[in-house]
C-alpha positions in Angstrom: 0.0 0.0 0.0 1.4 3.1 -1.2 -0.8 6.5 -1.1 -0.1 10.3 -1.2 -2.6 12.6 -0.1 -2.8 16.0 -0.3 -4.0 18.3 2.7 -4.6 21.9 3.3 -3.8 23.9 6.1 -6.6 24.6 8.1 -5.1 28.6 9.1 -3.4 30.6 7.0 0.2 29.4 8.4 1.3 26.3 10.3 4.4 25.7 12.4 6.2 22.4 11.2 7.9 19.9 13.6 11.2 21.8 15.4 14.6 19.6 16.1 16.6 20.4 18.9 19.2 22.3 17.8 17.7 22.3 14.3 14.9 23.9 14.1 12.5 23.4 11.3 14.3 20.9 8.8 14.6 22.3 5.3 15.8 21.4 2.3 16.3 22.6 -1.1 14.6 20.2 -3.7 17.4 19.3 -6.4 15.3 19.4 -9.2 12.4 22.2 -9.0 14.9 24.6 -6.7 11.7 24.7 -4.3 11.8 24.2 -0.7 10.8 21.1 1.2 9.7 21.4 5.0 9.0 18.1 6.8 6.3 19.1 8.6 5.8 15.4 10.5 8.3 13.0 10.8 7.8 9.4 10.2 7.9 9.0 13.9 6.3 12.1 14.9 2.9 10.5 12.8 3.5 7.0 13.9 2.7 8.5 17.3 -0.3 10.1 15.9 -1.8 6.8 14.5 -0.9 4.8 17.8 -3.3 7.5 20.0 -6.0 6.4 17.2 -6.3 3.4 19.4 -6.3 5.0 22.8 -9.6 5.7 24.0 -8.1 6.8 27.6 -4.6 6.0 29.0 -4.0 2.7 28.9 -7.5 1.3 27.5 -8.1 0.5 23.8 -11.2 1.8 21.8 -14.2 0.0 22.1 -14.6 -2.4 19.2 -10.4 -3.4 19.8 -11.6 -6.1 22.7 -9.5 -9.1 20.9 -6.6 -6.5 20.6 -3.5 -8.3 23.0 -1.5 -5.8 24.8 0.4 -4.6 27.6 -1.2 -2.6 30.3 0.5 -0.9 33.1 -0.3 1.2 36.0 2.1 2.9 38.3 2.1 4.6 41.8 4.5 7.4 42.2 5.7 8.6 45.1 3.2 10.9 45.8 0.7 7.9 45.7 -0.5 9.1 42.7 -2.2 6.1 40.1 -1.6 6.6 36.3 -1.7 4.1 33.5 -0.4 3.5 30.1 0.0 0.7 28.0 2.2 -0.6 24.7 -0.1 1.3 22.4 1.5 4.1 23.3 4.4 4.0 25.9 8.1 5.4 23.7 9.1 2.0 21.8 5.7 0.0 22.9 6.4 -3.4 24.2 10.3 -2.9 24.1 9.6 0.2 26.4 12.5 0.6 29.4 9.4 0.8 31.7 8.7 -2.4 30.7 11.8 -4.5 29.7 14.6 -2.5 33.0 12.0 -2.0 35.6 13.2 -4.4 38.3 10.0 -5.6 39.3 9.5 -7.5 36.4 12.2 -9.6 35.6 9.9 -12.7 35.4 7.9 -10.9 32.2 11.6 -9.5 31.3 13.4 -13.3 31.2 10.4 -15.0 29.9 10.0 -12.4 26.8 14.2 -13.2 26.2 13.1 -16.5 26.0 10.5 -16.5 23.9 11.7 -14.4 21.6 14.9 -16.7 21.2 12.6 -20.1 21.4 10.0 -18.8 19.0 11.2 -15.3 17.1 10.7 -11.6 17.4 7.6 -11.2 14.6 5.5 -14.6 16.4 6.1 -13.4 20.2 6.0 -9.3 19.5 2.3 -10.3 17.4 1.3 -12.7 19.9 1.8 -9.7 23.2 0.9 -6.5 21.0 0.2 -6.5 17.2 1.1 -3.1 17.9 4.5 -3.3 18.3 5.1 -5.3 15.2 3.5 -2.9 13.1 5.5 0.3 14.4 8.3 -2.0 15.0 10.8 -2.4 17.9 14.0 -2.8 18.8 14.8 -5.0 22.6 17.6 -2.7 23.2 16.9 -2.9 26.8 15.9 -6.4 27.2 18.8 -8.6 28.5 20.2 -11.4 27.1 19.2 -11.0 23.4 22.1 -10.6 20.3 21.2 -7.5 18.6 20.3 -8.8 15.6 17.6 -10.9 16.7 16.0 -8.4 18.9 14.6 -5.8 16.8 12.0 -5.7 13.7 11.9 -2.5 11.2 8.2 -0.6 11.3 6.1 -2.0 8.8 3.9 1.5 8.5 5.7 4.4 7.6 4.1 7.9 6.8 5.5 11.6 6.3 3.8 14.8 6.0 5.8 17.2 3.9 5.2 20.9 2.5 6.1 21.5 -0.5 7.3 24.9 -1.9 7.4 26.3 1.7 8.3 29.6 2.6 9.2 31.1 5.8 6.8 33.4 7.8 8.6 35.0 10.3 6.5 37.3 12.9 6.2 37.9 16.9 4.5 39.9 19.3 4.1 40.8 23.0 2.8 38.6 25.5 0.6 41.3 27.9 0.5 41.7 31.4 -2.4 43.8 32.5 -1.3 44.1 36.2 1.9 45.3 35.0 2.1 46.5 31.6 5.7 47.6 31.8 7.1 45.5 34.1 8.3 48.8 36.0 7.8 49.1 40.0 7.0 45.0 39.9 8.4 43.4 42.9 10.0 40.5 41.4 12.0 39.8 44.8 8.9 40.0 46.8 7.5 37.5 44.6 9.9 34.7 44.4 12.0 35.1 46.9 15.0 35.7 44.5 16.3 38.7 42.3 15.5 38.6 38.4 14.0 40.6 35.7 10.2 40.9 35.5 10.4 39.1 32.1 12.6 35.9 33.7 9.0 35.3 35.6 6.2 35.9 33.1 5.6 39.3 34.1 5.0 42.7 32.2 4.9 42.6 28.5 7.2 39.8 27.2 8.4 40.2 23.4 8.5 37.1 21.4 10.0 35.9 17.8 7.8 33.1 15.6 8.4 31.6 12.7 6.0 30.0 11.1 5.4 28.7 6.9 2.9 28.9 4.1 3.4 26.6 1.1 2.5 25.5 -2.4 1.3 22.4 -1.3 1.3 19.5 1.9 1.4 15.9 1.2 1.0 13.1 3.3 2.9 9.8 1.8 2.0 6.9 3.4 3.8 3.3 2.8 3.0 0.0 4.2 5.7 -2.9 3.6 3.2 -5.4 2.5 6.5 -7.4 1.0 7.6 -8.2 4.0 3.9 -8.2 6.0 4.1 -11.6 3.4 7.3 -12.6 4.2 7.4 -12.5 8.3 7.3 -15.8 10.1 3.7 -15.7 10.3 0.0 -17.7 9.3 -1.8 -15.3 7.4 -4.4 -14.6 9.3 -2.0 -12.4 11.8 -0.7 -11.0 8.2 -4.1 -9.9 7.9 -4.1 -8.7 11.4 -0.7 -6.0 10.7 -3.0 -4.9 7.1 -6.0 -4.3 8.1 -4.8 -2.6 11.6 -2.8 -0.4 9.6 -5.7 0.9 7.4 -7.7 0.9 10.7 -5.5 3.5 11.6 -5.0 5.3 8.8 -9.1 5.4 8.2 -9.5 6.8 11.6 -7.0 9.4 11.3 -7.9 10.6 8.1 -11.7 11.0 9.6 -11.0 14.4 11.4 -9.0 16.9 11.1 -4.9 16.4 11.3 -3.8 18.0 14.8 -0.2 17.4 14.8 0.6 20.1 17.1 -0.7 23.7 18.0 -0.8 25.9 14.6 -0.7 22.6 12.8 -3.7 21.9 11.4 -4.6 20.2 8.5 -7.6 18.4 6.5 -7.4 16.2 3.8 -7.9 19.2 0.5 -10.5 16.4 -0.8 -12.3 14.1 0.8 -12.8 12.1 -2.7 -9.5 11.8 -3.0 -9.0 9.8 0.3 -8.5 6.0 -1.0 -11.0 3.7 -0.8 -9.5 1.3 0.8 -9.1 4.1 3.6 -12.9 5.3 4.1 -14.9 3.4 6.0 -13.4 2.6 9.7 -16.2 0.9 11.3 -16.4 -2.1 8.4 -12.3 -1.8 8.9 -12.6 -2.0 12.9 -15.0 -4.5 12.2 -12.9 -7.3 9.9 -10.0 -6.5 12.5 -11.6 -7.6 15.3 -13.0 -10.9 13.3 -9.3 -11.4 12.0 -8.0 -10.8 15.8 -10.6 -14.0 17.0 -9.3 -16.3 14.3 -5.9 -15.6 15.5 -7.1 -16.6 18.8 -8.3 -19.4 18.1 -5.3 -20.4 16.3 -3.8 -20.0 20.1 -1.6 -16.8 18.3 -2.5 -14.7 20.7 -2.1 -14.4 24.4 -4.2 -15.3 27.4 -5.1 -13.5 28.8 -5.3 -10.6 25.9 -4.0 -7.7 28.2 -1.3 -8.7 30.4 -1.3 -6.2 33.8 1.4 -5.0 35.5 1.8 -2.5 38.4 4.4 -0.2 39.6 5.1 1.3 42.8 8.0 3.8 42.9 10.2 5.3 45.2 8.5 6.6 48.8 4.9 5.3 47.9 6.9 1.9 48.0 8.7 2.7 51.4 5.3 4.0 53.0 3.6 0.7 51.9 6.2 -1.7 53.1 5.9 0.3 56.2 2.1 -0.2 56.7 2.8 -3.9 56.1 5.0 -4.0 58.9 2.7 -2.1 61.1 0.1 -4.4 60.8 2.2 -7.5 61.0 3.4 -6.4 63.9 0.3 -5.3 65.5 -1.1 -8.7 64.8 2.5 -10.9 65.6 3.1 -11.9 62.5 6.2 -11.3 60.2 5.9 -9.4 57.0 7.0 -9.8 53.7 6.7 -7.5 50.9 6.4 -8.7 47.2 7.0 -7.4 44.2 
């Protein structure tokens, strides 16, 4: 699957993606003289497809209830409860939450193993399609030879502007307690000396550069070559095709928010490919292909593995409560993790 689809900004400017110590990359095309912004990286938009899945942190969208994954809640150490999962944690299931956290070195030596008794594409697919799609790389997983523990993404899309031109403006952020900044008691304030400006007060001046262009693409390519060629029955082939244009569907059903003064649409919705319209009948011949593949015994059981974290002090004050109550009661206490 190869597609490349035009969009259109939905303001008059947009801001494209900023590298540290870059800036907006731009690049002088060698055959039309024209400049080329990226205005979403490959990984920037695989990021953008992956929330497609997310209906809240750490849940999958309803209508994804045979998807296998990885969920995971931690406990900082304010005793605060969040969750996540490897739909969307940085490098999915080969996440360093997941493969150094210390607390699960039984997941962390049984996915080594598998991965060496049965190969990356079967055990990635069988704990989180996910992964296998976007790919992943087992950096931090112990015990595995580099070249067996990581697997190129299979979906790969780019937004890039095309004939872009560089917008530069600014302004003045206002203060309407103190317009000047004059007479402000910074010191008072924060306890320490510094100019009004150093902590958001009176009118702050600021530089933005922003572009307008000819046109904005979005190229999108799925390796179904080697979707054929992994290790796999074809039913969990069709699992990595049709969760890719599940994606793609549902993304290209709203507008594009890749980041504030990003906006885009597609310029025409005809021009969307068919293949890419309707994400329900999509969701729907996912979730039949995800059964099959269960009951081929492909996936895993059960279908989201859970794991919880408890860092730092909210660990210590738990242990501690354990012990206070063995000890009230005479018993010894032992904490598990």
């Amino acid at each position: 699957m190869h597609h490349t689809i035009r969009l259109k900004p939905l303001l008059p400017t947009f801001v494209p993606a900023g590298f540290v110590d870059v800036g907006p990359s731009v690049v002088r095309d060698a055959t039309s003289g024209e400049n080329l912004v990226i205005v979403d990286s490959v990984q920037s938009v695989a990021n953008h497809l992956e929330a497609t899945l997310v209906a809240e942190p750490g849940r999958a969208i309803t209508g994804l209830e045979g998807m296998p994954y990885v969920r995971l809640t931690i406990t900082d150490p304010a005793g605060r409860t969040r969750s996540t999962s490897s739909l969307e944690l940085p490098h999915r299931l080969a996440s360093g939450w997941l493969c150094k956290a210390k607390d699960l070195k039984d997941f962390q030596e049984s996915l080594a193993k598998d991965i060496l008794d049965n190969g990356i594409a079967a055990v990635t697919f069988r704990r989180c399609p996910n992964s296998l799609l976007h790919g992943v790389f087992y950096s931090q997983l112990a015990g595995l030879d580099p070249n067996v523990a990581k697997t190129p993404r299979l979906l790969s899309a780019e937004v890039v502007a095309r004939g872009a031109q560089s917008v530069t403006d600014g302004g003045v952020a206002k203060d309407p307690l103190f317009p000047s900044g004059d007479g402000f008691d910074v010191e008072g304030l924060v306890g320490t000396k510094a100019k009004a400006a150093e902590v958001g007060a009176g009118y702050i001046p600021y530089r933005h550069q922003a572009f307008i262009a000819r046109e904005i693409e979005l190229s999108v390519y799925l390796a179904e070559g080697r979707i054929s060629r992994l290790p796999l029955p074809e039913p969990a082939r069709d699992v990595l095709r049709l969760l890719a244009r599940t994606k793609l569907a549902l993304w290209l059903a709203e507008p594009l928010d890749l980041r504030a003064h990003c906006i885009f649409q597609v310029e025409d919705s005809a021009a969307i490919p068919e293949e890419l319209r309707d994400s329900d009948q999509l969701l729907s011949d996912l979730q039949t292909r995800l059964q099959e593949c269960q009951q081929l015994g492909l996936l895993q059981e059960p279908l989201i593995t859970e794991f919880h974290l408890t860092l730092g002090a909210a660990k210590a004050k738990g242990s501690k409560s354990k012990a206070a109550a063995a000890a009230g009661s005479g018993k010894g206490s032992v904490e598990e993790e």
